[in-house]
N, C-alpha and C positions, 0 to 999 in steps of 0.2 A: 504494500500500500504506500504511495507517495508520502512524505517525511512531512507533515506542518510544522514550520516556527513562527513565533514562540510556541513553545507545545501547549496544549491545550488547556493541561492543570496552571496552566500560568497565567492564564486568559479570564480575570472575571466576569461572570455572567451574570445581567443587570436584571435581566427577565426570565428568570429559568423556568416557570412555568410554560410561560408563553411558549418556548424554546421546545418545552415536553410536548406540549400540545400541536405543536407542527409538525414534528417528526412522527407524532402518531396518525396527523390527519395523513401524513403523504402512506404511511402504511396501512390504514384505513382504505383510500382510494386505490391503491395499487395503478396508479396512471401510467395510459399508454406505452410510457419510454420504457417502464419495468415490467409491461405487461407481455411484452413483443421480446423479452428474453428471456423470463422463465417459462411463458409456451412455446417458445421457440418458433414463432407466427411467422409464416410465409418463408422457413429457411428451406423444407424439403421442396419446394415448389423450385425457389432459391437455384438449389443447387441441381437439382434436376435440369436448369435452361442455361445456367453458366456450364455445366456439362455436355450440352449439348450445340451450346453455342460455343464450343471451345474448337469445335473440329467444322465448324464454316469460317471462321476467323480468327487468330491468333492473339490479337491487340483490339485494346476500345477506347472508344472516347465517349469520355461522359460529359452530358452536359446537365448544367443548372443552375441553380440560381441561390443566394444563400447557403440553408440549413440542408437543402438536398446535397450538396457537394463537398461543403465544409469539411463535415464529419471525416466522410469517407477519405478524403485528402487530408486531413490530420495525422487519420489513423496510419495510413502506408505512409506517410514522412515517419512518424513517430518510431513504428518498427523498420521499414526499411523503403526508398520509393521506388515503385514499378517501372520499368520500362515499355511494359503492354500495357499499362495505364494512361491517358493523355485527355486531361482536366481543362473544360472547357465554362466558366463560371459569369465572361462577361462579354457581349458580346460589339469587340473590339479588334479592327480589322488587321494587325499582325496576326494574333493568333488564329483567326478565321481559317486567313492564307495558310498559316502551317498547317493545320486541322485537314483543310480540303485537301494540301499535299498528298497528306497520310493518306485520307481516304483513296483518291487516286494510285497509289499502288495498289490496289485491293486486295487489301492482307487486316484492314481496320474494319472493326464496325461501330455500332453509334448506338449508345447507352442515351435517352432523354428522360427528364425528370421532371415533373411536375407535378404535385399534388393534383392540381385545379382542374390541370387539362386547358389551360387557359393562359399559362405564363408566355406575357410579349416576346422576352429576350429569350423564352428557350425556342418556341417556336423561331424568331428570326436565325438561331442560330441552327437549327435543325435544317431549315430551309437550303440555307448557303448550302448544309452538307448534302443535301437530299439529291440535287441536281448532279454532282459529282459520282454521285454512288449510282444513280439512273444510268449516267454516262457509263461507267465502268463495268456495274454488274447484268445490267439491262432490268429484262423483267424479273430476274434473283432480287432486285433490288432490298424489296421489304424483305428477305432475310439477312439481312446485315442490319438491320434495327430492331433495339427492343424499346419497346414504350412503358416506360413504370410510373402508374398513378392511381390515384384514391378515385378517379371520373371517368371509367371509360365511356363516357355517352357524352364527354366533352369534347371539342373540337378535335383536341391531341387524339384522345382516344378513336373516336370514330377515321382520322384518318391513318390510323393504325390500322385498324380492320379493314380499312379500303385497300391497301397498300400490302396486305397480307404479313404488316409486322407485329412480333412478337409482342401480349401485352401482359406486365406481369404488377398485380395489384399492391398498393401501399396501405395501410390500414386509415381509412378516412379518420379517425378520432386522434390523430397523431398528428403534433406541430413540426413542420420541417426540420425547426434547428434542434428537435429532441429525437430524430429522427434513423442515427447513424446505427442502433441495433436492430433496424427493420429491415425488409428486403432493400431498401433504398443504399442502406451501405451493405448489405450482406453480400448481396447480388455480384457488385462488383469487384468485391474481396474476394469470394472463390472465384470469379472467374481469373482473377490475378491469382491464384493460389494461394492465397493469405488462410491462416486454422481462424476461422471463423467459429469455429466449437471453443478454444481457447481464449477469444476475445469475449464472450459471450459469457463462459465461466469468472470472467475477472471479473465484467460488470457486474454478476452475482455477488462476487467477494464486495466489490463496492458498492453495492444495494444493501450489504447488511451494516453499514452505517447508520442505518437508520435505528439500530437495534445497542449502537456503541453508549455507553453509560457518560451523562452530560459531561461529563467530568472531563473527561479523556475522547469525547468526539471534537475531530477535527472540523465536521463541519458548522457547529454551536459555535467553535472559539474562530472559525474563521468570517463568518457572521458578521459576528457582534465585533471586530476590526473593523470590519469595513461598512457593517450600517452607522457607526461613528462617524464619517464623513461623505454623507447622501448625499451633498453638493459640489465632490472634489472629483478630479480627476481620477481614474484607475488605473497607472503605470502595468502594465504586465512585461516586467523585464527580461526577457527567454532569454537563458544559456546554452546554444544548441540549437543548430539551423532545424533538425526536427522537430522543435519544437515552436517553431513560427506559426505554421499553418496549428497549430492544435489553439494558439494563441489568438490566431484569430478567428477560429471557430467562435473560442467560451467567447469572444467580444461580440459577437451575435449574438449568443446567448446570451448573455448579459443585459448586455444596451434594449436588446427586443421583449427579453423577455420583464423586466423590469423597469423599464422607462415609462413611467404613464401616471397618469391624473394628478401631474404636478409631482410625487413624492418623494419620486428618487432620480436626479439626474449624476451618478457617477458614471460618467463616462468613458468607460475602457478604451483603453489602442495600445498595440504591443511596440514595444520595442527591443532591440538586438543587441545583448551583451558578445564581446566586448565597445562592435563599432558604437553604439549610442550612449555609451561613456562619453564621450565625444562629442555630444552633441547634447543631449538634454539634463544630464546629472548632475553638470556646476547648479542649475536652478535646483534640482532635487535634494541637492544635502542642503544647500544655504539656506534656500529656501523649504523648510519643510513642509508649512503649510498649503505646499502650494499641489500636493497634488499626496493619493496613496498608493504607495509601492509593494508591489508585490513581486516576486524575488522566482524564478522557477529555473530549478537546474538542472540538466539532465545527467544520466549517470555517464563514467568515463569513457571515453572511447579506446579506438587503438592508441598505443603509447608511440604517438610521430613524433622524434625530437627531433630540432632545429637546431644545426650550426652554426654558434653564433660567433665562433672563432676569428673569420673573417674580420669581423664587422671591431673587431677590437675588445670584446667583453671577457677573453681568456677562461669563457665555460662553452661547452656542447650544447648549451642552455637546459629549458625543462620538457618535460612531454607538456604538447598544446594542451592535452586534455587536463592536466595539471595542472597549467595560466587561467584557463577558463573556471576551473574550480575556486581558484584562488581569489580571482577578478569579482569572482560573485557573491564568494563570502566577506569579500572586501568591502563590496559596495553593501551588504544589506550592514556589516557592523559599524558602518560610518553612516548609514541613518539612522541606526539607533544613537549614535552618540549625539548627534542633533535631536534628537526628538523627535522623528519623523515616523507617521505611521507606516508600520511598515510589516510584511509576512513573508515566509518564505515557503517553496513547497518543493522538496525535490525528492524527482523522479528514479529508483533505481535500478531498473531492468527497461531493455529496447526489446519487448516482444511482446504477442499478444494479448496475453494475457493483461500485461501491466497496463498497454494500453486501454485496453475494458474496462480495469480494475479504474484510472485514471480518467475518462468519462462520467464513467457512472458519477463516479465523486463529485466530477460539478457540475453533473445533470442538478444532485442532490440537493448542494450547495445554493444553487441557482431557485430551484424548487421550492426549499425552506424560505430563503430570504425574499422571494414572491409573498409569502403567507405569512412572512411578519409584516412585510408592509401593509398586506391588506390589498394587494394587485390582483390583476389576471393575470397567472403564466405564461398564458397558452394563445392571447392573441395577438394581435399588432396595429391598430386602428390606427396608427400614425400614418404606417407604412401604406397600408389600403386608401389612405386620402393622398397620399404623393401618386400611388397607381392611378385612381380616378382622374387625377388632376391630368397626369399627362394620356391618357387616353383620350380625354376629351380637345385636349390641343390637338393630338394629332386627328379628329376627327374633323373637327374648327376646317385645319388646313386641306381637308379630303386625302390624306395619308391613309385613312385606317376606314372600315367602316364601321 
């Protein structure tokens, strides 16, 4: 299980009922995100068409938007990233162009994502690919897509069935960015060979959180840090390129799932130790009130030492994996000597399990701190009034109809 600092018996807890009482409603409801991994919902379907989609194509590109994509590109940084994997989340015309490349060898096929069956940017990005793979496979075409969504009698959907491609169902009571244990990430983990039984099992180990005594649960003491300042920024300082994209997951989950009705504006964005040393941390220590740091480290890597002989220093230096460890316990114990709030969480195994184990946590985490605000988890009315808003522009202009 990932390491919290301060540990937890260190951490007073101002509301400990309250605290009880959340952790029992989330065990109570058993919600979607926990629901879809101890049934194990939609995995043998899962892996029955990544099996079978394995010997029409070798490589996929997945597209989506948000919490469809997040997850699943977290989890393969976290353990290790795929090479038949190829992550398509915006739709922006460099990666379009490499995407249609791929497709064009016809050796790629094309994973879409949508709950709604109605997402602008996955349809536009679908499109661009759809004409290439027409060109290439002919009428094979619609087998080299698979369609995954909560609507098949939405637009997505029905041009799936026209199209003769694959459609494999997401569970509709399920919010995107809580998303990564359903077919949605499952799907494209076996078909990339990832132990999806392994990832699945951690998230267990990290659902029994909810059962950890207030004392000694990470998720209560990590809380109650950071509902101390609703109105400050939320550093997420990742040690470890694999741990960028997981980084920027939870800031989905985060910002989405807790922004609302005025209560809580901490607003997450990660940044890269050691480069963001460099950049934003003179304001971080001097300034402590000016934002909360959270501290995430990954375990060690291979041990690459650098020669630093040349350069004048008269040592072989250290292994990187060593600086970086260094560098981040440096930075969290120099904001505590200011005063700064501050957490640390580190990671110590790169494999699936720890990965699941490591979700699940701040599904949890996320979860709780929704139900002491007193929020919805699970919606996003922000975000639906920005969708309205530009739909109706591009209608205005006759773009859309």
């Amino acid at each position: 299980m990932p390491k919290l600092l301060p540990s937890p018996p260190s951490i007073p807890l101002t509301q400990p009922e309250a605290d009880r009482e959340a952790l029992s409603r989330i065990r109570r409801e058993n919600p979607p995100y926990m629901r879809v991994v101890v049934e194990r919902e939609g995995l043998d379907r899962a892996r029955a068409l990544a099996e079978a989609k394995r010997k029409v194509f070798p490589n996929l590109i997945v597209i989506g938007m948000g919490g469809s994509i997040l997850g699943t590109e977290a989890i393969t940084e976290f353990i290790r990233p795929s090479k038949s994997l190829y992550f398509l989340d915006n739709p922006e015309e460099a990666r379009l162009k490499q995407a249609r490349k791929l497709v064009k060898k016809g050796t790629w096929g094309v994973l879409a994502i949508s709950k709604s069956g109605t997402t602008l940017e996955t349809m536009t990005m679908l499109s661009l690919l759809w004409e290439p793979l027409k060109a290439t496979h002919g009428e094979r075409a619609g087998e080299f897509v698979v369609m995954l969504t909560a609507s098949p009698d939405s637009p997505l959907g029905k041009w799936a069935a026209k199209e003769k491609a694959a459609v494999l169902p997401m569970p509709a009571d399920l919010s995107g960015r809580f998303s990564a244990f359903s077919t949605v990430g499952t799907f494209p983990l076996l078909f990339a060979g990832y132990d999806v039984d392994a990832l699945l099992e951690g998230a267990k180990e990290g659902f029994d959180l909810l059962e950890a005594p207030l004392g000694k649960n990470p998720i209560t003491a990590a809380a109650q840090v950071l509902l101390g300042r609703p109105f400050s920024p939320l550093v997420l300082f990742v040690y470890g390129s694999h741990l960028r994209t997981l980084g920027r997951w939870f800031q989905q989950l985060w910002a989405e799932s807790l922004g609302k009705d005025g209560k809580f504006g901490q607003l997450p964005f990660v940044a890269v130790g050691t480069a963001d040393q460099h950049s934003i941390l003179q304001m971080l220590i001097d300034v402590p009130q000016s934002a909360v740091v959270w501290v995430w480290a990954g375990p060690e890597g291979k041990r690459i030492v650098p020669d630093l002989g040349p350069f004048g220093s008269g040592t072989r230096g250290i292994p990187l994996s060593s600086y970086l460890k260094a560098a981040c316990q440096g930075v969290f114990e120099a904001l505590g000597e200011r005063g700064a709030d501050r957490l640390f969480l580190g990671f110590d195994r790169k494999n699936a399990f720890s990965a699941g184990e490591s979700l699940a946590m701040l599904m949890i985490l996320t979860h709780f701190t929704s139900l002491r605000l007193g929020v919805s988890t699970f919606d996003q009315p922000g975000v639906e009034l920005a969708k309205k808003i530009t739909v109706g522009k591009l209608q205005e202009e006759g773009q859309l109809r």
